[in-house]
N, C-alpha and C positions, 0 to 999 in steps of 0.2 A: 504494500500500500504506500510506503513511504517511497515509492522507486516510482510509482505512479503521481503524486502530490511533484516532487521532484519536476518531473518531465515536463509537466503541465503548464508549471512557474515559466518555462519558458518557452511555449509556444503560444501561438498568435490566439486569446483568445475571440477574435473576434470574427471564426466563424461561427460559435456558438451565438449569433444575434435570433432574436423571438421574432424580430420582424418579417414582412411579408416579401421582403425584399431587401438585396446586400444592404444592409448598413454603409457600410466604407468604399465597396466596391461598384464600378459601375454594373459588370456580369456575374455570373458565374464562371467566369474563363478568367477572369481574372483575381477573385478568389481560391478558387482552388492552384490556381498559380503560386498565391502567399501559400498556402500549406504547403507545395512543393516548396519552394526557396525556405522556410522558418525549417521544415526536415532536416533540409540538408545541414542547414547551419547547426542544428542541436545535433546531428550523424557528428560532425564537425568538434564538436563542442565535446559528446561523449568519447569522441576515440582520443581526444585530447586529454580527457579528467581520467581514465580508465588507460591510457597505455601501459602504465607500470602495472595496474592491476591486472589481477588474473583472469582470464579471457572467460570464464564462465559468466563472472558479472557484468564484465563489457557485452556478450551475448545480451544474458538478460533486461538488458538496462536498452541495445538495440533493437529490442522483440517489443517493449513496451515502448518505445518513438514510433514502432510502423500499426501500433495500435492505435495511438493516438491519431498517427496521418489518417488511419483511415475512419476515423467517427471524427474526423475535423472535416473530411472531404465530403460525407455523409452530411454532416451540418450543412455545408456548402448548397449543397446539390437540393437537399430540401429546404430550406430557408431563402433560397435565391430564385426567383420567379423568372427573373431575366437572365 
């Protein structure tokens, strides 16, 4: 749980919007674009804080960033009309 709170802290929360359409973004192609780029950056971010560590948790830690991309992408796709 604390390896998920973690991840979270740093990805975009702003595909999670209630609204009927992007918040931030003009499309949906352009949203789901921020989740690709913020991925990559925390992929980025983990191989950095986890190099010395032992590759089980660097897995673990990268299984839980391609969770998150995809219920960020999920938010995206149903929250964005346009």
């Amino acid at each position: 749980m604390r390896t998920l709170i973690f991840l979270i802290s740093f990805m975009s929360m702003q595909a999670f919007a209630l609204a009927p359409e992007c918040p931030i973004y003009a499309n949906k192609y352009d949203c789901i674009r921020s989740v690709d780029y913020n991925f990559e950056q925390l992929l980025d971010l983990i191989k950095e804080q986890y190099e010395k560590e032992n590759q089980v948790k660097k897995n673990e830690m990268i299984e839980a960033a391609k969770d998150i991309k995809h219920y960020e992408k999920l938010a995206c796709l149903k929250t964005c009309l346009n």
